[in-house]
C-alpha positions, -999 to 999 in steps of 0.1 A, spaced: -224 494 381 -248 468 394 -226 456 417 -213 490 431 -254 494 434 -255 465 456 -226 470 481 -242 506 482 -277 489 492 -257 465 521 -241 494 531 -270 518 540 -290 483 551 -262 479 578 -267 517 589 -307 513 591 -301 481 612 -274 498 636 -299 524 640 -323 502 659 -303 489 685 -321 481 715 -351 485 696 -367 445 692 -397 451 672 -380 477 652 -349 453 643 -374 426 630 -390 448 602 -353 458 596 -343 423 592 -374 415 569 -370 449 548 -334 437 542 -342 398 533 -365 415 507 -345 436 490 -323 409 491 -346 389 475 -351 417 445 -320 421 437 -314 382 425 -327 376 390 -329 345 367 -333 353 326 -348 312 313 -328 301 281 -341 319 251 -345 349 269 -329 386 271 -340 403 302 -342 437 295 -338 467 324 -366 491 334 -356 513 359 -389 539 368 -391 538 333 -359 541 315 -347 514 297 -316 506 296 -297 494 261 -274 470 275 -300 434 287 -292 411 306 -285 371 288 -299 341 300 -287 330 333 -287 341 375 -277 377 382 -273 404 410 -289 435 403 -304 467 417 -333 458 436 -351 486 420 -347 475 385 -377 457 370 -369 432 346 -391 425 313 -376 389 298 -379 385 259 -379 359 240 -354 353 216 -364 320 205 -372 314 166 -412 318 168 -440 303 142 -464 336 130 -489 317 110 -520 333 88 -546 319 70 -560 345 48 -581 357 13 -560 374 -12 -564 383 -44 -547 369 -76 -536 388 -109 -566 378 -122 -586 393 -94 -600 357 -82 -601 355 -43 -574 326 -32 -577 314 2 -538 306 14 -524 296 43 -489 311 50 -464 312 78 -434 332 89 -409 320 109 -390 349 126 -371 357 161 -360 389 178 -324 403 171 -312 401 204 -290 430 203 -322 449 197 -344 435 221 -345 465 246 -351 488 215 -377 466 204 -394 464 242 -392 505 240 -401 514 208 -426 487 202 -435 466 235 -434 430 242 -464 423 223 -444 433 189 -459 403 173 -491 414 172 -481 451 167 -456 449 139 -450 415 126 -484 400 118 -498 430 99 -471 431 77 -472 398 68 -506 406 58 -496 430 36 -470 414 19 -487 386 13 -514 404 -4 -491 426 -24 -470 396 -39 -497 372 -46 -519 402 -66 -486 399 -89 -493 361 -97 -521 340 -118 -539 318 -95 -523 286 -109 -488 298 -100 -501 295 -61 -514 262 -72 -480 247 -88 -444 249 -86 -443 291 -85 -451 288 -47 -418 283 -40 -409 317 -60 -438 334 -48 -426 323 -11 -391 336 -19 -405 374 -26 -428 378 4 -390 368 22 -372 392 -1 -399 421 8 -405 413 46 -362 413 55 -356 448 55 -389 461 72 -387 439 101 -352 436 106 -348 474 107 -376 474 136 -355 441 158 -372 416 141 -347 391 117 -368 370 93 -355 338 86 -379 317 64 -416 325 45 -438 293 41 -470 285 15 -483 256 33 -518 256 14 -535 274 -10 -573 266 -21 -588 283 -50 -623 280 -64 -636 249 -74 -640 259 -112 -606 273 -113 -590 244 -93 -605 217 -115 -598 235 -146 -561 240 -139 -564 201 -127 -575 189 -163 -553 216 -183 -518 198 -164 -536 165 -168 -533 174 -207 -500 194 -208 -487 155 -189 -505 132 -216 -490 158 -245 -456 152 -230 -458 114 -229 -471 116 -265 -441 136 -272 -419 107 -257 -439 84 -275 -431 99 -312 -396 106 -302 -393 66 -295 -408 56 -327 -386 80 -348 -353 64 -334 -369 29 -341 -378 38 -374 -340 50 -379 -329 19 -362 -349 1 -389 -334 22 -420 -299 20 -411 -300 -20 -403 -315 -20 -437 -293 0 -449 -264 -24 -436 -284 -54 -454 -289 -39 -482 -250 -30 -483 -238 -68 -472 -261 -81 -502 -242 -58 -525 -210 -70 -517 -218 -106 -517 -233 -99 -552 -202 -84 -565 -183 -113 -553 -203 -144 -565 -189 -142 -605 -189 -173 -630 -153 -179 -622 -157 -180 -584 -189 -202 -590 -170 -227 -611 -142 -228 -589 -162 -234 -560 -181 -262 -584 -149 -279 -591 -137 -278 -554 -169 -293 -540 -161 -325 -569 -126 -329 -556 -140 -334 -519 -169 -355 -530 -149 -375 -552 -122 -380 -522 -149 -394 -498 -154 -432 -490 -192 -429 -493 -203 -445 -530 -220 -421 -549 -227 -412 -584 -215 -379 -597 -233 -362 -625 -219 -331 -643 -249 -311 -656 -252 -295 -692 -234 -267 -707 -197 -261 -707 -195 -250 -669 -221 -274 -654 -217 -282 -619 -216 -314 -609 -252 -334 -593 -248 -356 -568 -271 -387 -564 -276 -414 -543 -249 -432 -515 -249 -454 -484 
């Protein structure tokens, strides 16, 4: 359709021109009228961009995508950006207890740009300001009046971060907005809160390593009953093996091996009937 606009245009340009014929001064304002238009009907959308089409005041659905284009002179052109774009807020909300937090969030968001000419109609270009900021404001004062103070101070950001997300999709992507990711980049609470939540996670660590602590000295007492256990078993059975005969016998072999060595000595068989023999002096 554009283009069919555009041979149109050259065609009733060429008319106009023929029409001053003869005519100097006339034929240079038709020149310049002509470059101008040409001039109007060449567009460039940047990268990142959706142009979208105004023509008197209707907008048309279909944009235009980044790059050069030939259009109706006529047309005005509104580019938006498409880009992924950084909304942050620093703000005072509330807590489930009712203590005032100050927090520092940001939204990162971009326009949907099948939507954009939608979004330039229903909303403006300035949808940021109109549509995305306040509800970020309100989300993030909803959410957070669900949530103890400390939770903002510990690892529930992260879970606090993941509703505002869950709650902002489908009200700004209905209106051309897509929401891809909800940041808690700070949060400062009051001084007596901050310091007591300080000292209570200081106490919850040391109970923890004292937990660790007793759990090690309870397997190193088991370690201790079970190798006495084993020492207590190996002196059993060394007990039920050492009897008057083995004793004897072990007597009598230790005389055979003494008597069989080449070093003089005196052997000496103590008293009683199973004495064992004494050993004394040698070389």
């Amino acid at each position: 359709m554009e283009n069919d606009e555009f041979i149109e245009m050259k065609r009733k340009g060429k008319e106009f021109m023929a029409s001053f014929q003869g005519r100097p001064f006339l034929y240079g304002i038709g020149i310049f009228l002509l470059i101008l238009l040409l001039l109007k009907a060449v567009v460039t959308i940047p990268a990142g961009y959706v142009g979208v089409k105004d023509f008197f005041g209707r907008v048309y659905d279909e944009t235009l995508p980044a790059g050069f284009h030939i259009i109706n002179p006529l047309l005005k052109i509104h580019n938006m950006d498409i880009r992924t774009q950084e909304v942050s807020e620093e703000t005072n909300v509330p807590s489930k207890e009712g203590l005032t937090v100050s927090l520092d969030v940001t939204l990162l968001s971009s326009l949907d740009p099948a939507k954009a000419a939608d979004v330039y109609k229903t909303i403006g270009s300035n949808y940021r300001n109109v549509v995305v900021i306040p509800q970020l404001r309100s989300i993030v004062r909803g959410v957070t009046s669900g949530y103890e103070a400390k939770s903002l101070y510990t690892s529930g950001r992260e879970v606090i971060a993941n509703e505002m997300l869950d709650q902002l999709k489908p009200l700004l992507e209905t209106r051309g907005i897509r929401v891809e990711k909800v940041l808690l980049r700070s949060a400062t609470l009051p001084a007596i809160l901050a310091t007591a939540i300080e000292k209570k996670l200081e106490a919850e660590q040391q109970a923890e390593q004292m937990k660790f602590v007793l759990q090690r000295e309870e397997q190193e007492a088991e370690r201790k009953r079970v190798e006495a256990r084993g020492i207590a078993d190996f002196q059993r059975t060394v007990a039920s093996g050492l009897t008057p005969a083995y004793l004897t016998w072990k007597g009598i072999e230790t005389t055979s091996q003494l008597a069989k060595s080449e070093n003089s000595k005196v052997v000496v068989i103590g008293s009683g009937k199973d004495g064992l023999p004494l050993i004394l002096g040698g070389n």
